[in-house]
Phi, psi and omega in degrees: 000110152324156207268330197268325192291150162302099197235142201246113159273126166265125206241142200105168187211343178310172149339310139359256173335290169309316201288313174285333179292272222307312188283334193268308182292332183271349191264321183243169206285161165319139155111019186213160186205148188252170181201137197256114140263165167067056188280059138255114171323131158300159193270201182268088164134000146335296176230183167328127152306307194228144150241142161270118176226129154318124179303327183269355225246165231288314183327308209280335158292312164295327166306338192073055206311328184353287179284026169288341175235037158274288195275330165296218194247002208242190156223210149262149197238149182225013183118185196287098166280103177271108171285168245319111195256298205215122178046086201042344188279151164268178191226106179290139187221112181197137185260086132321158179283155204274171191257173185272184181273172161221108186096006177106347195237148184302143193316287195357299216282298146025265150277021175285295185320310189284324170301358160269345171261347169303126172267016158279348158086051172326144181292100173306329167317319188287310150349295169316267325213318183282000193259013149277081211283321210297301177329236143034292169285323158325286164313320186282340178066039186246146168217131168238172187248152202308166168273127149342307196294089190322309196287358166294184165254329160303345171308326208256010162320126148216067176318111148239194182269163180217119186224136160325133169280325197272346170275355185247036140274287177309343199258231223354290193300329169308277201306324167317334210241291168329313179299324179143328169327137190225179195243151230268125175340162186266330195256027115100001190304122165306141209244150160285065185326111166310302176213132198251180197192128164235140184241344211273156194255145183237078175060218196275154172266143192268145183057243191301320158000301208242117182258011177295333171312326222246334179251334175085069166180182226164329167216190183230118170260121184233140171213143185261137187224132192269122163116164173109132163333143170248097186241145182276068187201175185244155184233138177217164190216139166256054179331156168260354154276020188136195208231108204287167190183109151262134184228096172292142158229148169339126170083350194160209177193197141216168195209121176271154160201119169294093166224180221257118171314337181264019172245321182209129193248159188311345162279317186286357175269352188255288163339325175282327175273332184260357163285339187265346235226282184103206211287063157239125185272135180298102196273307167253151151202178175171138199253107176237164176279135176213077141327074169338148183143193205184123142330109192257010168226056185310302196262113158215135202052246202263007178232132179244101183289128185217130173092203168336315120014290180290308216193101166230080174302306194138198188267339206304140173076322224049047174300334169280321188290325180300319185300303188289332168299329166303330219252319165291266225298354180279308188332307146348265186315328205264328157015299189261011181226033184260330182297336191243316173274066216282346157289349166239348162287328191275346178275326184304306206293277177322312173322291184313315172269331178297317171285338163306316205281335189292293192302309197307309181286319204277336166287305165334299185288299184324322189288323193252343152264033140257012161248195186280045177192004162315319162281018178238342179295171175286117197304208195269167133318171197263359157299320174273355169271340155299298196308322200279302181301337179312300222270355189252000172267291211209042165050066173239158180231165151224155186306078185269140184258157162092051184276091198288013179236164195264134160339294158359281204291275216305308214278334160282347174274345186270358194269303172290340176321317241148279174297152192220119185292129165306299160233174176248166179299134181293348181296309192314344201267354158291329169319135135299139177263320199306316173305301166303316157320310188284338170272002175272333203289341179295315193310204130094290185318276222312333185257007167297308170276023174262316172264012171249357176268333212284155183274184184291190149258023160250345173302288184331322169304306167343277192330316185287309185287321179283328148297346203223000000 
């Protein structure tokens, strides 16, 4: 290294880590160089286990991804099952493309009118609940790839990948290393950083930050397990020791389970997770503090926290894999105006993420103080306390800027939650409703038979590594 280059130290050895070494060597200009220091691998449940990725999204470019679940470790992923959530049921949680209106009024506002005009006085969840098609394929363990054909029901598809943290990891450090990344000299020399990126996660997040309150937990038990459906979806539960969370891969999986140390002591967290897992063998495990929470200044000056570092919820939503993919693709942007503007690229940054990362957690929270452990959490925030007061006035979502989910998504997920709006938009009392009923009920075929043609998604994983 020359005395003139710009050298970007990465502290750390995780996904993170690689994932940002990959994106700086392909990203930034001659005359700047990454160095990987304190290159020890985490230890097991440190970090995220499983990534959630965008199929188009930055992880999946920098890996050079095309072949990744032909030769890798994954599937596809299509959102969250929450099992028996509310009053037995389970509760779907999946961002499909949203569906249209009918006549200018919302699906939503609609079927609110009809479940108020029934004189069986139908559950609007329930109501709700077959016109989720993505949600439906999910639940069902079936996958198919969205369709082009707007008039398909596969059109409302919105697949990503679910992938082994630790093979998207090594195939990152293959290409970070090819490209010229390097690993901290052998002869211990101190390096003049330009810019350091800490990834390793480091104990509680401070003030607004620390979300242990709001979520109810503190530490983590992750265990990787052999055996078990491979279905496209994370699976979660509200165990009365914490809050269980599975994520399948071919051949096995891993499975977490969050809870408050002063509640649940570690063999019962360990009995409680493997009574829920059911007929799997436990291959691994390791119990760590895991201090919920968000950096609320990741990037100041010359150092940028990133991934666990930045953000650590735990597996529940695959809320970390969202959070670090939000935090490379802002990383991306803010690049090319770091050599001279480096304050205000870091305020531009932190706004954009901190807030994405908020809304996200504030969807978590929301799920779990609408579960059977709710009365012990921290009320809502005053954003989800916006979001809850919309929708419980007027079947509405609001308009948060940097929101990474459409009104749609909230006002069916607070729908299925539970919470019930007083009214609907009055435009809906223009409807035929009867009329109207009956074209959401053609949907509802179309997406019946539609989800009965679809193949498992582990036959289709098959299908794919044997084409591929």
């Amino acid at each position: 290294m020359s005395g003139t280059e710009k050298i970007w130290v990465i502290q750390g050895a995780g996904l993170a880590a690689w994932a940002a070494a990959a994106l700086l060597a392909r990203h930034l200009p001659s005359g700047n160089s990454v160095l990987i220091e304190d290159a020890v691998s985490p230890a097991l449940g440190e970090e995220s286990e499983v990534v959630i990725a965008e199929p188009d999204g930055v992880l999946v470019q920098l890996s050079d991804g095309a072949d990744l679940l032909a030769h890798g470790h994954g599937g596809f992923f299509l959102g969250s099952l929450l099992q028996n959530w509310r009053e037995g049921r389970d509760v779907a949680v999946a961002e499909q493309e949203p569906l249209p209106g009918i006549d200018g009024v919302a699906l939503t506002d609609v079927v609110l009118r009809a479940s108020r005009q029934s004189p069986v006085a139908p559950d609007y969840a329930a109501l709700l609940a077959p016109l989720q098609f993505q949600a439906r394929v999910m639940a069902a363990g079936r996958y198919a790839h969205p369709s082009p054909d707007r008039q398909s029901p596969r059109s409302l598809l919105r697949p990503r990948l679910m992938l082994d943290a630790r093979v998207l990891t090594a195939r990152l450090r293959d290409i970070a290393l090819r490209a010229g990344v390097r690993e901290t000299p052998e002869d211990g020399r101190e390096v003049e950083a330009f810019m350091t990126l800490e990834t390793r996660a480091n104990g509680v997040f401070s003030g607004d930050g620390d979300w242990t309150a709001r979520l109810g937990y503190d530490r983590c038990l992750t265990m990787r397990y052999v055996g078990g459906d491979h279905t496209p979806r994370l699976d979660m539960a509200n165990l009365v020791e914490g809050l269980a969370s599975r994520s399948p891969l071919p051949g096995g999986g891993f499975a977490s389970l969050a809870y408050a140390a002063d509640r649940t002591t570690a063999d019962g967290a360990k009995a409680a997770l493997a009574a829920w897992l059911g007929d799997v063998d436990v291959a691994t495990q390791s119990d760590v503090v895991l201090a919920p929470g968000l950096n609320t200044h990741p990037w100041s000056g010359r150092r940028l926290a990133l991934g666990p570092a930045a953000a650590r919820f735990g597996d529940a939503l695959s809320l970390d894999s969202a959070a670090l993919e939000r935090q490379l693709t802002q990383l991306v942007a803010s690049l090319p105006g770091t050599s001279e503007q480096i304050s205000a690229c870091a305020e531009a940054y932190n706004e954009a993420v901190v807030r994405d990362i908020a809304h996200r957690a504030d969807q978590l929270h929301l799920i779990l103080l609408n579960g059977s452990q709710g009365q012990r959490l921290a009320p809502a925030g005053d954003d989800l306390a916006r979001r809850i007061a919309q929708f419980t006035s007027r079947n509405a979502g609001v308009g948060l800027d940097g929101d990474p989910y459409d009104a749609q998504h909230w006002i069916m997920l607070m729908a299925s939650l539970g919470l019930m709006p007083r009214r609907y938009d009055i435009q809906a009392d223009r409807l035929d409703i009867k009329a109207a009923m009956a074209s959401l009920g053609r949907m509802v075929i179309a997406f019946d038979q539609t989800l009965a043609a679809l193949p498992a998604h582990s036959q289709f994983i098959d299908r794919l590594r044997e084409g591929g």
